[in-house]
Residue, then its C-alpha position, 0 to 999 in steps of 0.5 A: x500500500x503507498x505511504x500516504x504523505x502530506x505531497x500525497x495528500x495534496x496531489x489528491x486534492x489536486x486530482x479532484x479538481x483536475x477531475x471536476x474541472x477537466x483540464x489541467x490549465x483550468x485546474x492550475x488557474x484554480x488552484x494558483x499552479x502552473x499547468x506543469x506543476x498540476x500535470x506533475x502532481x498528477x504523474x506522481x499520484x498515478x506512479x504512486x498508486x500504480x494506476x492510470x486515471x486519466x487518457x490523454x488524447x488531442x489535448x484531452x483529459x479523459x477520465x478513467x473508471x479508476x478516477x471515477x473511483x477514486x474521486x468517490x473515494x475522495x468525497x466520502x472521506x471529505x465527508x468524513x473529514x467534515x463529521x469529524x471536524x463537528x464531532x470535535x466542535x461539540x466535543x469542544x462545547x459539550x464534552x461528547x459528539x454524541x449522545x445516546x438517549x433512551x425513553x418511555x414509550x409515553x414521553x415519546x410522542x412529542x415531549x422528548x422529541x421536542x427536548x431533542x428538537x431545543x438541544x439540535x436547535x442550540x447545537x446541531x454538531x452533536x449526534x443524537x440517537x433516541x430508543x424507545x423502550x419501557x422504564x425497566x429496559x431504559x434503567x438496564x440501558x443506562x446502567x450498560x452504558x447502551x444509553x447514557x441519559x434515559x427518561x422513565x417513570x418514578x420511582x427508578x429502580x436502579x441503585x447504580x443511576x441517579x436519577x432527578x424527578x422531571x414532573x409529578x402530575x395527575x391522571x386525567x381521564x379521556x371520554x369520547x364527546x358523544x358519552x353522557x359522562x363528556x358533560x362532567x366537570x370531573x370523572x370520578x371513579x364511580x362514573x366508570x361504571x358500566x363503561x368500558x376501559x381502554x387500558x395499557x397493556x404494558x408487560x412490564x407492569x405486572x398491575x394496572x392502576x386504574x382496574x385495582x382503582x375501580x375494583x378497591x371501590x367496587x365499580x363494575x365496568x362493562x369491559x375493556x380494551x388492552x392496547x399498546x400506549x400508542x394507539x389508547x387515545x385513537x381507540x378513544x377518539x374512536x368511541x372503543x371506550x374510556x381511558x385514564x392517563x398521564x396528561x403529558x402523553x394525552x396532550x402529546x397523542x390528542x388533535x383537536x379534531x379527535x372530538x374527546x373531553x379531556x377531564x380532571x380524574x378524582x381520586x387522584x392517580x399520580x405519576x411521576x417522570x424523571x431523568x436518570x444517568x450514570x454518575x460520571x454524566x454528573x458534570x456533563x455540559x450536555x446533560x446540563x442542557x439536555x435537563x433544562x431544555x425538558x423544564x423549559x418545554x414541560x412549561x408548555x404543558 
């Protein structure tokens, strides 16, 4: 393989503006060169890779399939000269290029893609990933270091993270306009009976809030729905039933075309997000940034 040096380095340089412009005396006026010096530079690339890039035929330079290549070769490691040059700008301002983050499935409809969007707008050199995954698996993900900062429901499990509760808040409950219970003020738990429930049907959670509320005070509901949490608030919308939720996913999954009522939910049912990381995420920059983008968005919630 021919060593790659600083002469190697600028011949191909060379080569690339020979190649887009295609002559060697518009190269040379390009590139402050006299035309002997571009056909030298060319020479000593072909001698040193040991391949012909371009025929010389009338005062022509026709382009080989090799030079075809190797141009290409070129661009994309202009590209990747380009990304890394980014990745050290962000590694400068926040102490990391990249960022790895991990978040439950009901903060993942528009709270922590918003929080993405604030953080890309103040610096876009950093390369961010986001997995969605249940609260359990964002924790195991942290702890792995397969994330580095996850968005989960409180309490957090994990002894090895540390953890800053983002919001406590209550349920509120979502009725299809066209139901008789769409009048009320307030839905309290014995409203639910006779109704039917759309519930989550997480597999983590081994049990759901809202039936050991409606069984502890003996309401009988007429049945219910299990769904995946992404799809709860379109079964309302599409009259299946009557669901109780976090306000932050119903804002996040709720149009106002979706023709449901949107009500207090009493006895109160809290919930609670937070952000955990690992201990050396402490002094981070981005993390510093990353939290207060999360307030500053909560507050249009």
């Amino acid at each position: 393989m021919p060593e790659v040096t600083i002469n190697s380095l600028k011949a191909l340089a060379t080569f690339k503006t020979l190649y887009e412009v295609g002559s060697a005396s518009g190269t040379a006026r390009l590139l402050g060169m006299t035309q002997s010096g571009v056909s030298r530079s060319l020479a000593q690339l072909e001698g040193n890779l040991g391949i012909q890039l371009f025929l010389r035929e009338k005062n022509r330079l026709l382009a080989t399939p090799e030079a075809r290549e190797l141009y290409d070769e070129i661009l994309r490691l202009m590209g990747n000269i380009e990304e890394l040059r980014h990745s050290v700008l962000a590694l400068k301002e926040f102490g990391t290029s990249r960022l790895r983050i991990a978040a439950i499935p009901g903060l993942c409809f528009g709270f922590v893609p918003q929080v993405v969007a604030a953080l890309l707008a103040e610096n876009s050199r950093i390369s961010i990933s986001l997995d969605m995954m249940s609260s359990h698996d964002v924790q195991t993900a942290v702890e792995s270091s397969h994330a580095d900062i996850g968005f989960i429901t409180l309490p957090a499990t994990s002894p090895q993270l540390l953890t800053e509760t983002l919001l406590v808040t209550e349920a509120v409950a979502l009725v299809p306009d066209k139901l008789e219970l769409a009048t009320h003020d307030v839905v309290e738990v014995s409203d639910l009976r006779g109704q039917h429930l759309v519930i989550s049907n997480q597999p983590s959670v081994s049990t759901n809030p809202l039936l050991e509320l409606v069984a502890e005070h003996g309401v009988k509901i007429s049945g219910k729905t299990e769904a995946n949490i992404g799809t709860i608030s379109a079964l309302v919308a599409n009259e299946v039933g009557v669901t109780v939720m976090n306000p932050i996913t119903a804002k996040d999954q709720l149009s106002r075309h979706d023709h449901v009522k949107v009500l207090p939910f009493m006895p109160a049912l809290s919930f609670g997000f937070g952000i955990v990381y690992r201990p050396e995420w402490h002094e981070s920059k981005v993390l510093a940034s990353l939290k207060h983008k999360a307030k500053e968005t909560l507050m249009n919630y």
